[in-house]
C-alpha positions, 0 to 999 in steps of 0.5 A: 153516590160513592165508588167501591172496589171488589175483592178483585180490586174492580170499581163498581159505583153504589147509588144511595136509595137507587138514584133517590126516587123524586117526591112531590106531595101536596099542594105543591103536586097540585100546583105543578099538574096544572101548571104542566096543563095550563102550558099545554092548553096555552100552545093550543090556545091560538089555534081557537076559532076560524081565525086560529093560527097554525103550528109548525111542527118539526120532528127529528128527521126534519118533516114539517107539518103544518096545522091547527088541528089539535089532535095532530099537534098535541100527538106529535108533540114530545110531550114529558110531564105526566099530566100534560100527557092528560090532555093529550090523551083528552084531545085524542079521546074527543078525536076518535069519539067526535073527530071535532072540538080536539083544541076547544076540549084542551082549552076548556080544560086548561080554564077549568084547571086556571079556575081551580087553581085560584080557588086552591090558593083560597084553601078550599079543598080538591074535593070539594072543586071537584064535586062543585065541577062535576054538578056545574057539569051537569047543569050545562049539559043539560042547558046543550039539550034544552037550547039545542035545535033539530036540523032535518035532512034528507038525501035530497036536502043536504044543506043544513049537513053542508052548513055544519061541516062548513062551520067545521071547515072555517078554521082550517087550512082550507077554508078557502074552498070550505064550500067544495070540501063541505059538499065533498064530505056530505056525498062521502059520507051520504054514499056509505050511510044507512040513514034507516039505521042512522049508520055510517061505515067509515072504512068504505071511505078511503082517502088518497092524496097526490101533490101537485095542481090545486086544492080546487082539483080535490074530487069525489070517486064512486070507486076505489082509488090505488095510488098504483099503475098498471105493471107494464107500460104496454098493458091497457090504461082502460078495461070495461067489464072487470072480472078481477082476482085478487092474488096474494100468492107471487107470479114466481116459481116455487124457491127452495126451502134455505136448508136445500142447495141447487147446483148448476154445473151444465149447460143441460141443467139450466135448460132443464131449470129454466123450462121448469120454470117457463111451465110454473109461469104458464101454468098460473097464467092459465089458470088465471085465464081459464077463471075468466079473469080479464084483471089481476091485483096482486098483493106481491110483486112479479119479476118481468118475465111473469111481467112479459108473459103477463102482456102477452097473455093481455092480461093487465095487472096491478103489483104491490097493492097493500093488504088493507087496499086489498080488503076494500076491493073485495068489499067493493067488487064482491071478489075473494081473496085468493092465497094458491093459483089451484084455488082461482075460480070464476065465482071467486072473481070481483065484477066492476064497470070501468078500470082505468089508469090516469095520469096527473099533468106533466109528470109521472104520478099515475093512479088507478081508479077500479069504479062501477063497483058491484057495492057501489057505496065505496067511495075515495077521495083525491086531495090535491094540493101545491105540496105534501104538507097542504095535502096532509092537512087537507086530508086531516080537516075532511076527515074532521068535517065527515066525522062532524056529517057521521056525528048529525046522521047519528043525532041531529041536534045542533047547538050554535058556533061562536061561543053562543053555547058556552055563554048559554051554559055560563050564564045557566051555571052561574044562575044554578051557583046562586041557589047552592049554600056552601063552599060548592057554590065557588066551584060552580061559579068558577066553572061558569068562569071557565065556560067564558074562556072559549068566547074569550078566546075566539075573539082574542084570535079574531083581533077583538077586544075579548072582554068588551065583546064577551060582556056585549054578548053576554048582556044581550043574551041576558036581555033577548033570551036568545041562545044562539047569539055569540062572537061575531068572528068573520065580521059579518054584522051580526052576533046571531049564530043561527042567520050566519048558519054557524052549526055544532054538534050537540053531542060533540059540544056535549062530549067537550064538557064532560071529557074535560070535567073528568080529566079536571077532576083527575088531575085534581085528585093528585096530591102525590106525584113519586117518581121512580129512579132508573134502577141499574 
């Protein structure tokens, strides 16, 4: 860097090579991508398991989260290194396909990148690990389907739904009461499925959060829930044989465009005004009630002289409901949207059994609950918890276990928890290693290596002895054959995953292995990082 001067004698400052662009080449570009990916794979390493720990995530404003969820750490993480953020993106791909296994597919991904770094310091080529990886790949994906089993159910029998989102359940914050929220999520879910089609429309499913009173006081809706009240205290808390419309034009008059100005300069003048006005209001309230409206919900706010004509027309109203809310209560109640007063007719009107406004304890927080709907299949979740960050991660591990319930609705194969199904693979890969000549089998045998993480670290996070009791399990599978034998992680006397009904997905556990074998692969394949300076 150096000063120079202009002909006007002004100083201006040059940067050699515009600020000299940063260039990491090699093995070197190799070493730091994993070491960036190990780190990250170590902060969610602890969090592994029923007996996983939490992170407290501060952001700059000061708001607390607190949570194991993998996805949810890794998002609000301020993450720099170009690789690490990789992985954050690998959680977030396993969130939105599977909703379930974000920490795990990190984990398995991190194992992967230590294996691959021991293998690169013996000399052997990115390439070469990377091709081994991929073909280990497939063998454990295969191992999944052969030592998955088919669960049945039906809406009558929901237990096994109801076991896997336990298992789901058991390393979150709410695992207390895993058996209510697993049974929550199931009859979510069922209500919004189509089991002819094995379809499940997510977005009838919505999800409100209220602090205060207990986890225990999470309930199930059949309806809509707005964390709304009704406009006037004096309005009717409770309506039966809802005819609704829903407005997103405002209960006000018409306002003058910015480029017009209105003078009041006479007593006469604002009378004249404000009967003007007095007609626009009565006009939209008749119309209104000439619909045969006896409900309106409106997207935008009404001042209290509509408010007043509003009660004394009894007709109760709910202002300030949010676009996508609007959306849903036309789906549910069969109404049409309506943007001008002129257009309200009585076949434009959503039907529903019950509207009513309810309050929670002692304070002043107050909901309205829209149920009996004419599509009764929306439903809505209340989460109630001691404050907002409980309710937060509430709301985040109910999500995960209706995803997992979607996921078996879709495919009903399961594999079994407690790291059985990655020592199954393990023990598969390093069989298939065996039979493989050439600097391929070292990769292959390295992946089985890294399979051996997970169980490795479940126990580690459930206080046992992780190399003891990964070799127990791994010799008594070896000798029964037995698949479904992992770490015993609740201390429940017996290493049999199937008798502790600890369930997991097929395709979800499938997806863990091959989102992680593609971001390993990746990051393999870069032996040239290159920075660009900021040119000023």
């Amino acid at each position: 860097m150096s000063m120079v001067f202009d002909e006007y004698g002004r100083p201006f400052i040059i940067l050699k090579e515009q600020q000299a662009k940063a260039r990491v080449k090699g093995l070197e570009a190799q070493k730091s991508n994993i070491l960036a990916a190990k780190a990250i794979s170590s902060i969610l390493r602890t969090s592994l398991g029923p007996k996983g720990m939490d992170k407290m995530l501060v952001d700059a404003d000061g708001d607390v989260a607190i949570t194991n969820d993998g996805a949810t750490i890794l998002e609000r993480m301020e993450v720099q290194h170009q690789v690490a953020k990789l992985l954050v993106e690998l959680s977030q791909s396993q969130d939105n396909e599977i909703g379930d296994g974000t920490t795990g597919v990190v984990v398995l991904a991190g194992a992967l990148l230590s294996q691959a770094e021991k293998l690169l310091d013996r000399g052997i080529h990115p390439v070469r690990i990377a091709e081994g990886y991929e073909a280990a790949c497939e063998v454990a994906v295969k191992t999944l389907a052969d030592i998955g089993d088919v669960i049945e159910f039906t809406k009558e029998d929901t237990s096994p739904l109801i076991s896997t989102a336990e298992t789901t359940l058991n390393s979150k914050i709410i695992n207390v009461n895993r058996s209510k929220m697993a049974k929550i999520a199931v009859d979510a879910v069922l209500s919004v499925a189509d089991l002819d089609r094995k379809d499940v429309n997510f977005d009838m499913i919505k999800m409100e959060g209220k602090p205060g009173g207990r986890l225990e006081d999470t309930e199930l809706v059949s309806g809509i829930v707005l964390d709304k009240e009704m406009s006037h205290s004096q309005m009717s808390k409770e309506i039966t044989d809802v005819k609704c419309c829903l407005l997103t034009c405002p209960f006000e008059p018409p306002k003058p465009k910015t480029k017009h100005k209105l003078d009041i300069d006479s007593k006469e003048a604002y009378e004249k005004l404000y009967k003007h006005e007095q007609e626009y209001f009565t006009k939209m309230i008749q119309q209104v009630k000439d619909s045969g409206a006896n409900l309106v919900i409106c997207q935008w706010g009404f001042d209290d002289e509509a408010n007043h004509l509003l009660l004394q027309n009894k007709l109760p109203a709910i202002r300030w409901v949010g676009g996508v809310e609007l959306e849903l209560i036309a789906i549910a109640t069969g109404a049409r949207i309506i943007p001008r007063f002129s257009e309200l007719s009585e076949e434009k009107l959503g039907t529903a059994g019950k509207v009513r406004e309810i309050t929670f304890g002692t304070t002043e927080e107050k909901m309205v609950i829209i149920e009996d709907c004419k599509n009764s299949n929306a439903v809505t979740c209340i989460v109630r918890g001691g404050n907002k960050m409980i309710v937060e991660e509430a709301k985040r591990s109910l999500h995960d276990a209706m995803c997992v319930v979607r996921n078996l609705i879709k495919d009903n194969r399961v594999v079994y928890g407690g790291g059985s199904a990655e020592i199954a693979c393990s023990l598969s890969v390093s069989a298939h290693a065996d039979t493989v000549m050439g600097t391929d089998q070292y990769a292959i045998r390295a992946f089985a290596d890294a399979l051996d993480d997970i169980p490795l670290a479940l126990a580690e996070n459930c206080g046992l002895s992780p190399i003891e009791e990964l070799a127990n399990v791994k010799s008594k599978q070896l000798e029964s054959k037995n698949p479904f034998l992992g770490v015993d992680c609740t201390q429940a006397g017996t290493n049999d995953m199937k008798k502790q009904g600890v369930f997991e997905t097929l395709i979800g556990k499938q997806q863990q292995l091959l989102l992680a074998t593609q971001v390993v692969k990746m990051v393999l394949k870069i032996d040239d990082v290159i920075t660009m300076g900021n040119y000023q």
